[in-house]
C-alpha positions in Angstrom: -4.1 -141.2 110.6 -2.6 -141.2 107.6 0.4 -139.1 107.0 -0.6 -136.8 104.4 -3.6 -135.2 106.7 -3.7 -131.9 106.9 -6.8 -130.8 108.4 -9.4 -132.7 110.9 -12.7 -131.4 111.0 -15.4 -131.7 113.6 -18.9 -131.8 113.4 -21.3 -132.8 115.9 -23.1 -136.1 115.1 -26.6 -136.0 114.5 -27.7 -140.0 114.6 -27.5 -142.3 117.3 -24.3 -144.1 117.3 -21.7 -145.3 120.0 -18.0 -144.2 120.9 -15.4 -145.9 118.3 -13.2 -146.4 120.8 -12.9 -150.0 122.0 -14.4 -150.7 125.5 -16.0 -147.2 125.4 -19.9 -147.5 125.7 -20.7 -143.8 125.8 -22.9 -142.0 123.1 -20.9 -140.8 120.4 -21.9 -136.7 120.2 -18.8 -135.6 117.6 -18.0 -136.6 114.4 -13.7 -136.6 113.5 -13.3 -136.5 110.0 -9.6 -136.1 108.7 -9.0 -134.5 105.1 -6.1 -134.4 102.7 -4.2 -131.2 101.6 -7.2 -130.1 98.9 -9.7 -131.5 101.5 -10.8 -135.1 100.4 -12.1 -137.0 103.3 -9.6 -139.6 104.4 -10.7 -140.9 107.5 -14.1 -140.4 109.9 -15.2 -141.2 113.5 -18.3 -141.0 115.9 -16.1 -140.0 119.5 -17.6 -139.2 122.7 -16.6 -135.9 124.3 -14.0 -137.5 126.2 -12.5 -139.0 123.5 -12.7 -136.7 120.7 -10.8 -134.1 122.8 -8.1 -136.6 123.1 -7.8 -137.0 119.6 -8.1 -133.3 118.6 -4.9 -132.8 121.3 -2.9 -135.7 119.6 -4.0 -134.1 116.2 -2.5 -130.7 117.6 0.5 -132.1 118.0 1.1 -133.3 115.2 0.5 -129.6 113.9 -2.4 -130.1 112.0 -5.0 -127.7 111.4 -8.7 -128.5 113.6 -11.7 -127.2 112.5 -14.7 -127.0 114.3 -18.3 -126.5 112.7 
């Protein structure tokens, strides 16, 4: 992530698409989407469960703001 993100939003994924993490070949069911301090999308990724709760726990650490939809 790139150091100015200050909020990650999550939305579940509506199309068919796999986990972005390498050697992971589950469906991807989430959708991470990291945004700036006035909310411009930086970054975005289809997770599985598995991993996208991972990420929002690294995220937390970091102390920035998760927002689920």
């Amino acid at each position: 992530m790139v150091d100015e993100t200050k909020t990650i939003k999550l939305w579940p994924c509506g199309y068919q698409a796999p986990c972005k993490v390498k050697n992971c070949h589950a469906r991807a069911t989430v959708i991470t989407r990291a945004a700036d301090s006035i909310g411009r999308p930086i970054t975005q990724y289809e997770l599985c469960p598995q991993h996208a709760e991972q990420f929002v726990k690294r995220e937390q650490a970091k102390e920035r703001e998760i927002v689920r939809r």
